[in-house]
C-alpha positions in Angstrom: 20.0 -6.2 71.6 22.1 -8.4 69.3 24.7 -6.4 67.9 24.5 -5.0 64.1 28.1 -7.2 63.3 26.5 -10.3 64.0 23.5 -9.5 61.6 25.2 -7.9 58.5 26.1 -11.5 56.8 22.1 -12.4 56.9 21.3 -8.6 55.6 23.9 -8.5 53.3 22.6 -12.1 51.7 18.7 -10.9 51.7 19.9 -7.8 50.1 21.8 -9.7 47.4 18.5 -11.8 47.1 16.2 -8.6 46.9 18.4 -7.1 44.3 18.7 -10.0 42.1 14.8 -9.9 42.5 14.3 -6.5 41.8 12.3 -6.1 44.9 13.8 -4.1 47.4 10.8 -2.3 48.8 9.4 -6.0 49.3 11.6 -7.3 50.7 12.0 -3.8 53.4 8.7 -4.1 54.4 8.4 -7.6 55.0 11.5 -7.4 57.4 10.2 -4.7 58.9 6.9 -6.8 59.5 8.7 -10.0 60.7 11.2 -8.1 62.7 8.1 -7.6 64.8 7.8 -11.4 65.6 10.5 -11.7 68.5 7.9 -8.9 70.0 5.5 -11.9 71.0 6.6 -14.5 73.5 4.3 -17.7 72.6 5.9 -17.0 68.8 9.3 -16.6 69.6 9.3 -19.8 72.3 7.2 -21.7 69.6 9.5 -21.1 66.7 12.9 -21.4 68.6 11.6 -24.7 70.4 14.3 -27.2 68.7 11.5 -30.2 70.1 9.0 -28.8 67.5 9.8 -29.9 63.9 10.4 -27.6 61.4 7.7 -28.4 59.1 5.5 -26.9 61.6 7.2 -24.4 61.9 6.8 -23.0 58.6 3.1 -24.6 58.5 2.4 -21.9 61.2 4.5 -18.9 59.8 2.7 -19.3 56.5 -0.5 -18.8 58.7 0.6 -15.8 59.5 -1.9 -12.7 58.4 0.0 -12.0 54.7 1.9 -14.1 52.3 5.7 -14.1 53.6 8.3 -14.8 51.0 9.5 -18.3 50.7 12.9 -17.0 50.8 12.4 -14.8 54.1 10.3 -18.1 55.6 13.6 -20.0 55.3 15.8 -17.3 56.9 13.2 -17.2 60.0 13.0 -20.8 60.6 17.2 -20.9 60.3 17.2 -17.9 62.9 14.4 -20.0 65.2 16.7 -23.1 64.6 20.0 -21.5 66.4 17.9 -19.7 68.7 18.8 -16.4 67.2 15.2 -15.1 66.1 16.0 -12.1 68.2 18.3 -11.4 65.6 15.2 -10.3 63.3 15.3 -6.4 63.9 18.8 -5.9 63.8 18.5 -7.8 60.1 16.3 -5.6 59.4 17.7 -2.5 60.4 20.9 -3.5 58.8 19.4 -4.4 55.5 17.4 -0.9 55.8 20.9 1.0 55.6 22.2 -1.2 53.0 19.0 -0.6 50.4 19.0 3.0 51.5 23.1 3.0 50.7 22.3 1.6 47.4 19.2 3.9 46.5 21.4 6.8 47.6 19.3 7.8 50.5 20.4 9.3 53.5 17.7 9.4 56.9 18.8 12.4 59.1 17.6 13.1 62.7 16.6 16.3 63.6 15.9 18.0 66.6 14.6 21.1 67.2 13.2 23.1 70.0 10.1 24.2 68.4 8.8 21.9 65.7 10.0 23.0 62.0 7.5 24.4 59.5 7.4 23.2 56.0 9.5 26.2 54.6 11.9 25.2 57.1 11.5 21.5 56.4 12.0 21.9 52.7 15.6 24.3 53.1 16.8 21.6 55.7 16.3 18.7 53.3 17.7 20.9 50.7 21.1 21.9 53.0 21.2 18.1 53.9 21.2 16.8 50.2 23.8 19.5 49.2 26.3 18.5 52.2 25.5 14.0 52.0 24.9 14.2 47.8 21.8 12.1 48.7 17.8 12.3 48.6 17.3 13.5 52.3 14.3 11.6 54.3 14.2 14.1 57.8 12.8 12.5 60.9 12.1 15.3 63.2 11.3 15.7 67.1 11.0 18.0 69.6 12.9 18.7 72.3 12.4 21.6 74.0 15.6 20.9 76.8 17.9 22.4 73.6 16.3 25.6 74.0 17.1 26.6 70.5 18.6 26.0 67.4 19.0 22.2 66.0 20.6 19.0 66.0 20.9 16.6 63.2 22.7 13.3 63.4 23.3 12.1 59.6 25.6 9.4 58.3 27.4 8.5 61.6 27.8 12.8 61.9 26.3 15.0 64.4 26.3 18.8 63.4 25.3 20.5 66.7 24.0 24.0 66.4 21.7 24.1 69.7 21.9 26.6 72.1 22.7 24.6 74.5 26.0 23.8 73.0 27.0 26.8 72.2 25.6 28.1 75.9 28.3 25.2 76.7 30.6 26.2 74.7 30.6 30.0 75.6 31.1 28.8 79.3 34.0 27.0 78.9 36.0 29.5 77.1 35.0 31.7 79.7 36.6 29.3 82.6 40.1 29.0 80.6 40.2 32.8 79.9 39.5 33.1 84.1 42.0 30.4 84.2 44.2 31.7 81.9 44.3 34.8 83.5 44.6 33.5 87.1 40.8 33.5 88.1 39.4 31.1 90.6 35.9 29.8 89.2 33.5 28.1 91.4 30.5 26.5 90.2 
């Protein structure tokens, strides 16, 4: 996976471009879509081919099954051109945070051990726009292996309230206190 450093100049210039356009949303979703074209082998070899001329190449992207900007045409034809189309999602993932940053929205991860009902749901989005002072969009999974309790990763931050962790935490403070107090502990 090319690394998000590499990919923040193009995102940062589409963003700019979407902004002066008033089209954010637009422009997301079509990034998203053509993030997918890396995905398909012939496309990527085709399109990153420096024999074939670049007129084709965009003859051929604009056959694609929807209207792609003219804009976002030029930036996949400059990625094919340096052989850097696998560049695509991580553009689009980067310009993703940098909409969302601008629309003041955060996206938390959730997991839980049992999934959360909508009263649930609904006091979680609530805690989570209280502590980020955003509009909270929760993705939420299952996974049972926490036993209890939940774990949300928002805005770089993981708040870890699992039972697992504190099942963790409960039996190292129980090793330093036999430690502490001269106690061999085997495992």
């Amino acid at each position: 996976m090319v690394g998000r450093l590499s990919a923040k100049p193009y995102a940062r210039a589409v963003f700019e471009i979407a902004l002066a356009q008033k089209q954010l949303d637009r422009w997301q979703s079509d990034l998203a879509e053509i993030a997918q074209l890396d995905k398909d082998p012939k496309i990527a070899a085709f399109l990153e081919d420096a024999r074939i001329p670049y007129a084709e190449k965009l003859k051929m992207l604009s056959g694609i099954k929807y209207k792609i900007n003219p804009l976002l045409l030029n930036l996949i034809c400059l990625l094919a051109c340096k052989g850097r189309l696998n560049m695509l999602p991580a553009i689009a993932e980067e310009y993703r945070l940098l909409s969302d940053n601008y629309l003041g929205i955060a996206r938390a991860e959730v997991v839980t051990a049992t999934p959360l009902d909508d009263k649930n749901s609904s006091i979680l989005n609530e805690l989570l726009a209280d502590f980020t002072g955003k509009t909270v969009i929760i993705n939420s999974r299952v996974n049972p292996e926490i036993l209890g309790g939940i774990v949300v990763n928002i805005e770089g931050k993981q708040l870890d309230g699992s039972l697992t962790s504190r099942l963790g935490a409960l039996k190292n403070r129980v090793v330093k206190v036999g430690r502490d107090r001269g106690i061999n502990q085997t495992e």
